[in-house]
C-alpha positions in Angstrom: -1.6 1.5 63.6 -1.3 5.3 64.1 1.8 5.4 62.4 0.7 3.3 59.4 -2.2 5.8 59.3 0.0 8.8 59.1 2.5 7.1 56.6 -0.3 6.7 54.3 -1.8 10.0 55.1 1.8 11.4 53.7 1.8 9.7 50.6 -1.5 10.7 49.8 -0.4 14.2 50.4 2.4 14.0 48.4 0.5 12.4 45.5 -1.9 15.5 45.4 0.6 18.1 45.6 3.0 16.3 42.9 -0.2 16.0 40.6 -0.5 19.8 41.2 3.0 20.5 40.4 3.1 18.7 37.7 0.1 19.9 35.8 1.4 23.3 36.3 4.7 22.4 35.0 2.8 21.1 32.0 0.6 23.8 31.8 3.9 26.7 31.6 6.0 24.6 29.2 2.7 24.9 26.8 2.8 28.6 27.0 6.7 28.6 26.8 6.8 26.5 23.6 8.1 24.0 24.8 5.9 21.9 24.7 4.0 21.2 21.3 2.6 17.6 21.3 -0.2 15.9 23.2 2.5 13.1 23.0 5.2 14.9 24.7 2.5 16.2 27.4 1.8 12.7 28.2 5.3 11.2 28.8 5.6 14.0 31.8 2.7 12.7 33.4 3.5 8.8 32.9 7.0 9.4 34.4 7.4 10.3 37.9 10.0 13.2 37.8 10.5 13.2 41.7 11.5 9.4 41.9 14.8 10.5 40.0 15.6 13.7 42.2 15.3 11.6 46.0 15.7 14.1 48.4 15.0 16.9 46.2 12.0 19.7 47.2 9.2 19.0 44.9 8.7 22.9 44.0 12.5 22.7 42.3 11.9 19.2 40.7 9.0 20.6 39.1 10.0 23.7 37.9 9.6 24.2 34.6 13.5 26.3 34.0 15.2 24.4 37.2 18.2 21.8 36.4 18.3 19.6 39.6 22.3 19.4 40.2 23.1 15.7 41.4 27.2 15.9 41.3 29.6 18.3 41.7 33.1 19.1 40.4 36.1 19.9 43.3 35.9 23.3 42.1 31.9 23.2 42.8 30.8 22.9 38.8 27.9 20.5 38.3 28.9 17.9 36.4 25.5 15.6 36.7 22.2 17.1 36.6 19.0 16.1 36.0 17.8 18.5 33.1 15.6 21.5 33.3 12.1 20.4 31.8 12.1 22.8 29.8 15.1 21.2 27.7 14.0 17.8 27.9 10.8 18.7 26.0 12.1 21.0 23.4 14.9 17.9 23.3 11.8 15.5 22.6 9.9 17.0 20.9 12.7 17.8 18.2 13.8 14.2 18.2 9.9 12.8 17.7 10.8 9.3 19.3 7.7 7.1 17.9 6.9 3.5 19.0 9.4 0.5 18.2 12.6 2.6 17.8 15.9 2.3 18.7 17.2 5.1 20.6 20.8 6.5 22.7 20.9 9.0 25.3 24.5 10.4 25.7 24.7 11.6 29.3 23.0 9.3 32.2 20.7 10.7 34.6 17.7 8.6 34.7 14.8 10.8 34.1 15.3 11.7 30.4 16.1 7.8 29.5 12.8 6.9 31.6 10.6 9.3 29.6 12.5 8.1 26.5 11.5 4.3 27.2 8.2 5.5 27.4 7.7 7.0 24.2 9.2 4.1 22.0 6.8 1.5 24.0 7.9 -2.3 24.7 9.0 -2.4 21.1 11.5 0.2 21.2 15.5 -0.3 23.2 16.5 2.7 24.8 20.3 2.8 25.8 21.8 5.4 27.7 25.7 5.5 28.3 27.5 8.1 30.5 31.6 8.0 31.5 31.0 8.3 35.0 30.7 5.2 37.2 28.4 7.2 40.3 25.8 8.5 37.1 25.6 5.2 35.7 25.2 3.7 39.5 22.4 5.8 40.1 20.7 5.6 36.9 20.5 2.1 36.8 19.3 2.4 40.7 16.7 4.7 40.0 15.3 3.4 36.8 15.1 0.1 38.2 13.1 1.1 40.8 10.7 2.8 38.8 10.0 0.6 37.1 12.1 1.4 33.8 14.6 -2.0 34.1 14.3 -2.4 30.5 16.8 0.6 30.1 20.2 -0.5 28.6 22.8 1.3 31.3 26.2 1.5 29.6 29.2 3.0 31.3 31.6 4.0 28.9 33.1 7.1 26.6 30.4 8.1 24.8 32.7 9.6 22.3 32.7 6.1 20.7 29.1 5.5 20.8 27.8 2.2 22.5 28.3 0.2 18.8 27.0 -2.8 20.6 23.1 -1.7 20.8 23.7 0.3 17.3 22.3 1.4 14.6 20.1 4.0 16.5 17.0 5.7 15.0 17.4 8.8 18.0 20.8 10.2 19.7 20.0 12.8 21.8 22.8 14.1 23.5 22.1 15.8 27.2 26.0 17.1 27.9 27.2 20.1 26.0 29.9 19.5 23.6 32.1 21.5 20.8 31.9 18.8 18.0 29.9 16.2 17.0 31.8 12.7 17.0 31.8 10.4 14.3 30.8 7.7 15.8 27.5 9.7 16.5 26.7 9.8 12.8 28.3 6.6 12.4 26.2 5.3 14.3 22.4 6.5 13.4 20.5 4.5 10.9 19.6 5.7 7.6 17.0 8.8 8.0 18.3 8.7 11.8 18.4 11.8 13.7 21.1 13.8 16.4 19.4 15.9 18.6 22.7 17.6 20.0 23.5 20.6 22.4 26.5 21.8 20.3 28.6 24.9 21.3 29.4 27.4 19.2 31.2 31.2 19.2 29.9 30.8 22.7 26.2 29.7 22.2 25.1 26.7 23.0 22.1 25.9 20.6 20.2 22.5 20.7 20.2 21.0 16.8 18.4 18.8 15.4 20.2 17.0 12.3 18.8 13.9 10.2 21.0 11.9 8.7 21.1 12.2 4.8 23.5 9.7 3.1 27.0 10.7 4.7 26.0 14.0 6.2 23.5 16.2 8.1 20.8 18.3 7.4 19.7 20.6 10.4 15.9 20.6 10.9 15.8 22.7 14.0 17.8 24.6 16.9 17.0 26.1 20.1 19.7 28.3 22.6 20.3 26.2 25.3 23.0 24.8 28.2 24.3 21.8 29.7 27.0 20.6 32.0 30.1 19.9 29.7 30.9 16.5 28.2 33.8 14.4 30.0 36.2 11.9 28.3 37.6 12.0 24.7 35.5 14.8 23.8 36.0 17.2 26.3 36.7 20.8 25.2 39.0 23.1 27.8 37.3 26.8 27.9 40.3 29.7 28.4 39.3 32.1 30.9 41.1 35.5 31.2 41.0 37.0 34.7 40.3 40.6 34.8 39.3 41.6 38.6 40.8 38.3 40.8 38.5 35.8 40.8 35.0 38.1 40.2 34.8 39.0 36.5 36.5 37.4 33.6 36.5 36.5 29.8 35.7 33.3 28.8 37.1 32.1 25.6 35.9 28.7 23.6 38.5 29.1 21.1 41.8 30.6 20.9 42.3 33.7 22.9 45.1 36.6 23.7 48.2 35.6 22.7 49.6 36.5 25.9 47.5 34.9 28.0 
């Protein structure tokens, strides 16, 4: 019975300090910008963040500029997080998911899919792919048990799109990448929209491009990062030693041609 008493004690602890957390969270991503929407507000308190970061402390799951790293690279690069709150609502509210869509997240982590399933209602599909057999494992995992089962998990390239949950009224895309693939555009339905964190001369800037016959028209961009995109669509940075290992030049494109 003590035990029982304690274990319920702790949850109701935890409950009070992650409403806390979270309302401040909400609270600095208002005066940040990046938040704009009652809507958006809304889907951060209907989704429990911490449920897709176990383990994590609650402080860094509900920071508003803090990436929780999931997976790691050999040489020590993240290559899974789950994205800085910060990006997912400037990400959301430039794609403006409404009720009964159909919508892709490129890039599994569980968290951003969640709050995605949210906003389109019972009506809407949400499908999120990802090339990497432990994301897609622990998306579906943790979606499930948050109650988010309705989720379509895909584990494939997402340089080819998922074509069999297609057309899509919302991509966003949640790895960085150098190009946008065809099958992205391909893909959205008429007046659809790409929300994508595209790289370029070094920047990474989140765009958000509508579809407009067979091309796209930017509506809005913000300087961002990501972890880089895997499979057919990775793009290999050069990097240009100058002091061992401690300082160098990174190069997206081209470079010396002596290096």
């Amino acid at each position: 019975m003590s035990t029982l008493r304690e274990t319920t004690a702790s949850s109701a602890e935890q409950a009070v300090r992650v409403e806390v957390l979270r309302e401040a969270m909400i609270g600095e991503l208002r005066e940040m910008g990046a938040i704009r929407s009652d809507r958006v507000a809304e889907v951060f308190r209907a989704v429990p963040r911490y449920l897709f970061a176990p383990g994590a402390p609650l402080e860094e799951v509900y920071s508003p500029t803090a990436a929780v790293h999931v997976k790691w690279d050999e040489q020590g690069v993240p290559i899974s997080t789950v994205s800085a709150p910060e990006l997912q609502a400037f990400m959301l509210e430039q794609a403006d998911l409404q009720p009964g869509m159909t919508a892709l997240e490129i890039g599994s982590g569980g968290a951003n899919a969640a709050m995605m399933d949210w906003m389109v209602g019972p009506e809407g599909t949400v499908t999120t792919v990802d090339i990497d057999p432990d994301v897609t494992n622990r998306a579906r995992r943790l979606l499930d048990a948050a109650g988010y089962a309705r989720v379509n998990v895909v584990l494939a390239d997402a340089e080819y799109g998922v074509p069999q949950h297609a057309p899509f009224d919302r991509i966003i895309v949640t790895v960085g990448t150098w190009d946008i693939a065809q099958a992205w555009v391909d893909q959205l339905a008429p007046g659809g929209r790409l929300v994508v964190p595209l790289r370029m001369r070094g920047l990474t800037r989140s765009l958000a491009l509508d579809r407009d016959g067979d091309h796209l028209v930017s509506r809005s961009a913000m300087i961002c990062g990501f972890v880089k995109m895997q499979g057919a669509g990775t793009h290999q940075e050069r990097v240009l030693p100058l002091r061992g290992t401690q300082i160098g030049l990174r190069f997206d494109d081209g470079g010396p041609d002596d290096f």
